[in-house]
C-alpha positions in Angstrom: 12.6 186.3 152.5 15.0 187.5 150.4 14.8 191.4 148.8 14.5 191.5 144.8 17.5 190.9 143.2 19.6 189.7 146.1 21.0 186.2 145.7 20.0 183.4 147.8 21.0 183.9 151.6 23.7 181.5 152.3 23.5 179.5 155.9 25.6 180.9 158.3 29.1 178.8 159.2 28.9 176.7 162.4 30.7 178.6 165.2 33.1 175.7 165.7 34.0 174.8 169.4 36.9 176.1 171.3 39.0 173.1 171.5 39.1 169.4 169.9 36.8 166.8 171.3 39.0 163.2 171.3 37.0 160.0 171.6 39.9 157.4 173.1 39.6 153.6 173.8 42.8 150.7 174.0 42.6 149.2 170.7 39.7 147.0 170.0 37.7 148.4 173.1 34.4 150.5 171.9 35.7 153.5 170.9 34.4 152.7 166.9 31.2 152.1 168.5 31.0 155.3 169.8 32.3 157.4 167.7 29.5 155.9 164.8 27.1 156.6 167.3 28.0 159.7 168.5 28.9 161.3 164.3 25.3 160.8 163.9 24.4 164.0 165.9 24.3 167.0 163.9 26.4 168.9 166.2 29.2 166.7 166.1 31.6 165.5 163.4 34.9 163.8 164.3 37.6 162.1 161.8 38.3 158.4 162.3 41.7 157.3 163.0 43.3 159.9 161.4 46.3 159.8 163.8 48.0 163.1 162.4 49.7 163.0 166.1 51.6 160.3 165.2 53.2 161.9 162.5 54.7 164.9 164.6 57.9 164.1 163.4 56.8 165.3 159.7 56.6 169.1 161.5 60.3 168.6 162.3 61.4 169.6 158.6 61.9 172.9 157.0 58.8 174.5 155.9 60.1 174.7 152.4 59.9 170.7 152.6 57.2 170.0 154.9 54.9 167.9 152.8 52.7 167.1 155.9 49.9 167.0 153.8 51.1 164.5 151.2 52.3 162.2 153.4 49.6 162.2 155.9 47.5 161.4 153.0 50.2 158.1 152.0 50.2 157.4 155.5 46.7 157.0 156.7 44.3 158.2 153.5 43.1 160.7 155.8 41.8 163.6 153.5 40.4 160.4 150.9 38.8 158.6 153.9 36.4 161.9 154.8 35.9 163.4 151.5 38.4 165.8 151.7 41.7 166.8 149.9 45.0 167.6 150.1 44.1 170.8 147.8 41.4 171.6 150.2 44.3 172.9 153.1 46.7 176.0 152.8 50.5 175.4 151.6 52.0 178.3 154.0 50.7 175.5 156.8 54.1 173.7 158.4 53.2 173.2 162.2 51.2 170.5 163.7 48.8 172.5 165.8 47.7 174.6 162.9 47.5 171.8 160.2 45.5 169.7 162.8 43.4 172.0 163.6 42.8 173.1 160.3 41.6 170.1 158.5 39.3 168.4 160.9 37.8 171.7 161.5 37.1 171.4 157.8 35.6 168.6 158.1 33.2 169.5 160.7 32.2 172.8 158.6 31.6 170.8 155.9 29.0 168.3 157.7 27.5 171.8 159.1 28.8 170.5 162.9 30.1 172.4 165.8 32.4 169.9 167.8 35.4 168.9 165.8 37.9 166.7 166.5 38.9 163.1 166.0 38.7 159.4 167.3 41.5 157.1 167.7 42.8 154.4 170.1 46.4 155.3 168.9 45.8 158.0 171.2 45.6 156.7 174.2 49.4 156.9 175.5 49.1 161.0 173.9 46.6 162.3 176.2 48.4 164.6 178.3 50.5 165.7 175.2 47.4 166.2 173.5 46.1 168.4 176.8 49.0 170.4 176.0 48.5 171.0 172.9 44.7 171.9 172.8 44.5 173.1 176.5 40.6 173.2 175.2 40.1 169.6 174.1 37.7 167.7 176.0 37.9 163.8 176.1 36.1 160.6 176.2 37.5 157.8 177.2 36.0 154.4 176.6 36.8 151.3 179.0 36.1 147.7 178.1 37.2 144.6 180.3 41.0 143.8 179.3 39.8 139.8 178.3 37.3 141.2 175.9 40.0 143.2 174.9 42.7 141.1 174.5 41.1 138.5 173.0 39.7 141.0 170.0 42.8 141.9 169.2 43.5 138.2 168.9 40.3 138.1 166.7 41.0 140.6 164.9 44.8 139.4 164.0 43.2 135.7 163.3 41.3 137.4 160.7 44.3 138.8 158.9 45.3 141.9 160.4 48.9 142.4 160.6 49.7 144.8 163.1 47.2 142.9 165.1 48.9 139.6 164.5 52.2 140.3 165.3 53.8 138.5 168.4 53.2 140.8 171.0 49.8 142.5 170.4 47.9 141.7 172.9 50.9 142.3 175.7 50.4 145.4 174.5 47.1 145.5 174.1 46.6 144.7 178.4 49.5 146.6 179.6 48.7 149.4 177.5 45.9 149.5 179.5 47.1 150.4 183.0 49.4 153.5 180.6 45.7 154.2 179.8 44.8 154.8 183.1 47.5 156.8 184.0 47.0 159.2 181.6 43.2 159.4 182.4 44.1 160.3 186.0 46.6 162.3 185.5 44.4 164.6 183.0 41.8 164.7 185.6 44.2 165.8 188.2 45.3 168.5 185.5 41.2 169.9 185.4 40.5 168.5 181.9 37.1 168.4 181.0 37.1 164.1 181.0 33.8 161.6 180.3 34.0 158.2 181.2 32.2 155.6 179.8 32.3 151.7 179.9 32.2 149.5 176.5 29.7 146.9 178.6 27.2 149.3 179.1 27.4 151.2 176.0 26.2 147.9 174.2 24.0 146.8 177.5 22.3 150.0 177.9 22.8 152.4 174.7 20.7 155.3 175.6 21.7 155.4 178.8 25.6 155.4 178.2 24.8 157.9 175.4 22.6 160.1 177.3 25.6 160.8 179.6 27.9 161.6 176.5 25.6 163.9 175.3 25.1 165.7 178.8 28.7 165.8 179.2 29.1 167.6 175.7 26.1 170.2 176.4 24.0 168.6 173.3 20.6 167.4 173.1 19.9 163.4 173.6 17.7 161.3 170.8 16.8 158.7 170.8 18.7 158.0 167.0 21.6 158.1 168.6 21.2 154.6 170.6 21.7 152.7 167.1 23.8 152.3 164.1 21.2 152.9 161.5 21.9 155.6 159.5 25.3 156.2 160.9 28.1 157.3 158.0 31.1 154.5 158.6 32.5 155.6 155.0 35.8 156.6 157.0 36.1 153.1 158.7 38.4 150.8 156.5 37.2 147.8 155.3 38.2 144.5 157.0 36.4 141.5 158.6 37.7 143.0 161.6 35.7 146.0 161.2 32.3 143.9 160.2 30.3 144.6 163.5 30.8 148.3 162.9 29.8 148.3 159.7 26.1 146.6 160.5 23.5 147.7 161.5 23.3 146.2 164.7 24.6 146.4 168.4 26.3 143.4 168.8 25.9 141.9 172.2 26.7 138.7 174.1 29.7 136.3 174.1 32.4 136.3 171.7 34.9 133.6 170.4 37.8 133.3 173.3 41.1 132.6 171.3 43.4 133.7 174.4 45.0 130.3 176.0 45.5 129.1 179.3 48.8 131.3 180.3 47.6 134.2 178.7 44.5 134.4 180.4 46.2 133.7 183.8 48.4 136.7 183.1 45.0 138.6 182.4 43.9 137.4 185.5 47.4 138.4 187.5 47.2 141.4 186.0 43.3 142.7 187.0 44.1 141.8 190.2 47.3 143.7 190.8 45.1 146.6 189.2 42.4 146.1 191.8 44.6 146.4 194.3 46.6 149.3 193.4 43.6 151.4 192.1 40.5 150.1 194.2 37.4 147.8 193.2 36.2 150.3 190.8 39.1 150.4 188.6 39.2 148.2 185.9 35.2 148.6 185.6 34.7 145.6 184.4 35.5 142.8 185.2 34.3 143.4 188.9 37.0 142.1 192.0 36.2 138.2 192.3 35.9 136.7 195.4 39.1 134.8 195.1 41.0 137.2 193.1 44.1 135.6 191.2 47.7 136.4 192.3 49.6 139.7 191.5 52.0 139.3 188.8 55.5 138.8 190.9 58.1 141.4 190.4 60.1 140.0 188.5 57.2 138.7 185.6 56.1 142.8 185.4 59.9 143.4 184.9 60.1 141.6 181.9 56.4 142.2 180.3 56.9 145.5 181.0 60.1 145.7 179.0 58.8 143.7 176.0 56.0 146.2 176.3 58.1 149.1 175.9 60.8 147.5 172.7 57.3 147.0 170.7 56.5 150.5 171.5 59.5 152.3 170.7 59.4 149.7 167.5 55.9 151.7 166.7 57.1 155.3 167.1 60.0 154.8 165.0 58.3 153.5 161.9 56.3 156.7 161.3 59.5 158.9 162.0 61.4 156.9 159.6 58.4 157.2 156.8 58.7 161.1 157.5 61.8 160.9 156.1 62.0 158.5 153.7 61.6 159.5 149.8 57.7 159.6 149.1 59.2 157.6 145.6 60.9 154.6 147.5 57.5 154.5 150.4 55.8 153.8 147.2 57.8 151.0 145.8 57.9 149.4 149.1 54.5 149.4 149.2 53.9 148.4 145.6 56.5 145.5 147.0 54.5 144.6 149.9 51.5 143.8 148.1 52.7 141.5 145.7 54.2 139.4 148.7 50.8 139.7 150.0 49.0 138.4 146.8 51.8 136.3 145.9 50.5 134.3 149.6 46.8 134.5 149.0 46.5 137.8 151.6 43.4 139.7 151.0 44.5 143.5 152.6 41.5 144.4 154.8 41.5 148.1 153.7 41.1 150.0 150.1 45.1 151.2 150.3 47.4 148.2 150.7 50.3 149.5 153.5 48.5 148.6 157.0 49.4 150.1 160.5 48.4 150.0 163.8 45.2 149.0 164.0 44.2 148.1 160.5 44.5 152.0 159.0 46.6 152.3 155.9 50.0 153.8 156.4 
């Protein structure tokens, strides 16, 4: 009880913990899931998609023009997205560790939480640079079978995603996977505090799957955390791609195959080869078949592996380029972009209109 005339006590700030937690999937592989799931424990508030790592190149200017802050916001609608502001962080900030570390601390004092960090597939070829950076972040990475994969990121590009849609997406999509693994393994081999946890039986068996997230982070289990109602998506963008995630259901069973013949013979090639270089228990799911398919020849990883890597260098140089470009002409472009978009019957799955890499505004 407070004494006469003493204000109200005020609750005491969360003691935040030491490092960032990062929840990381391949695109279209759980990781959303997850993270709604896992947000709805008190002790734990993450940012969704945020992808401030992507825009490292912004911390490359002179602090006297390092609008970080600005552009993350045009980039992403980061601070918008999670209730926050661009008023909200310091001005004297101009490196990445302190302006990451910063805001999605914020946001984890302001939902009264104690793990902070953030969820993002466009992380998963950063985690070692990440290590580095935080050598206190803990990690959870989320597996799913590379043909359920694949073919939702066909889904999700048949149902008007761009970045989804482009020629090439799900190439990089399933060989993105094995850079996946390599950067799991090599995090392990580093001692990184690393939870692993399979898409299949996160939807198969909830509790379960979430029980061992929660012993993994040192947090008590309920049993509120094996469903989606309740769960705050506000930060998810809107899009029919997104539409499982926003309900409140667990959505289980078969999906809509749109991957054809070749593509899921390369799938096919492709588990196998993985089987065989990494044992029966790597990929998860789906388990070694009794006939497995052939490896992939030389030759035919040669050349998806270097299609693989233009369309990746093609994605790390669009956000170094818009860390450059005048905020006044990023704006016309995108003012320009969605009249071509309207002017061809596009709805734009998301409440800003410049989409990026996997249906985030940019």
């Amino acid at each position: 009880m407070n004494s006469v005339g003493q204000g109200p006590t005020q609750a005491p700030e969360p003691t935040l913990a030491a490092g960032p937690l990062f929840v990381v999937s391949m695109w279209r592989s759980g990781s959303s899931l997850l993270y709604a799931l896992l947000n709805k424990h008190p002790e734990v508030a993450l940012m969704f998609e945020a992808d401030l790592m992507l825009l490292r190149p912004l911390f490359f200017k002179p602090k006297a023009f390092c609008d970080w802050a600005e552009r993350w916001e045009f980039w992403s609608a980061a601070f918008n997205r999670h209730g926050l502001s661009t008023a909200d962080v310091d001005d004297g900030i101009s490196d990445f560790h302190t302006a990451f570390t910063a805001v999605h601390q914020l946001f984890a004092r302001r939902h009264g939480a104690t793990i902070w960090g953030a969820k993002s597939p466009n992380y998963y070829d950063h985690l070692n640079q990440m290590a580095s950076e935080f050598p206190e972040a803990r990690f959870i990475i989320v597996w799913r079978d590379p043909n359920a994969t694949v073919n939702s990121i066909l889904r999700a590009g048949s149902l008007g995603n761009s970045y989804f849609g482009r020629r090439g997406a799900a190439l990089c999509g399933l060989l993105g996977y094995e850079v996946f693994k390599k950067e799991c393994d090599r995090l392990i081999t580093r001692g990184k505090p690393v939870c692993q946890i399979n898409y299949e039986d996160l939807i198969s068996d909830t509790p379960a799957a979430m029980r061992q997230v929660c012993e993994f982070l040192r947090i008590p289990y309920d049993d509120s955390l094996s469903n989606l109602e309740g769960a705050d998506r506000s930060a998810i963008l809107n899009g029919r791609h997104h539409a499982n995630i926003k309900g409140n259901k667990i959505v289980q069973g078969s999906r809509p195959e749109l991957a054809n013949v070749a593509l899921r013979a390369k799938i096919s090639r492709y588990v196998a080869w993985w089987h065989q270089l990494y044992g029966a228990d790597w990929p998860p799911y789906p388990q070694p078949a009794d006939h497995p398919a052939q490896p992939p020849n030389r030759f035919s990883r040669l050349l998806d592996w270097t299609l693989y890597r233009v369309l990746r260098t093609g994605d790390r140089i669009s956000p170094l380029i818009f860390s450059f470009i005048p905020i006044p002409l990023l704006r016309r472009y995108r003012e320009l972009k969605k009249r071509r978009r309207e002017a061809n019957g596009i709805v734009q799955p998301g409440p800003v209109d410049w989409e990026g890499s996997s249906g985030r505004a940019r």
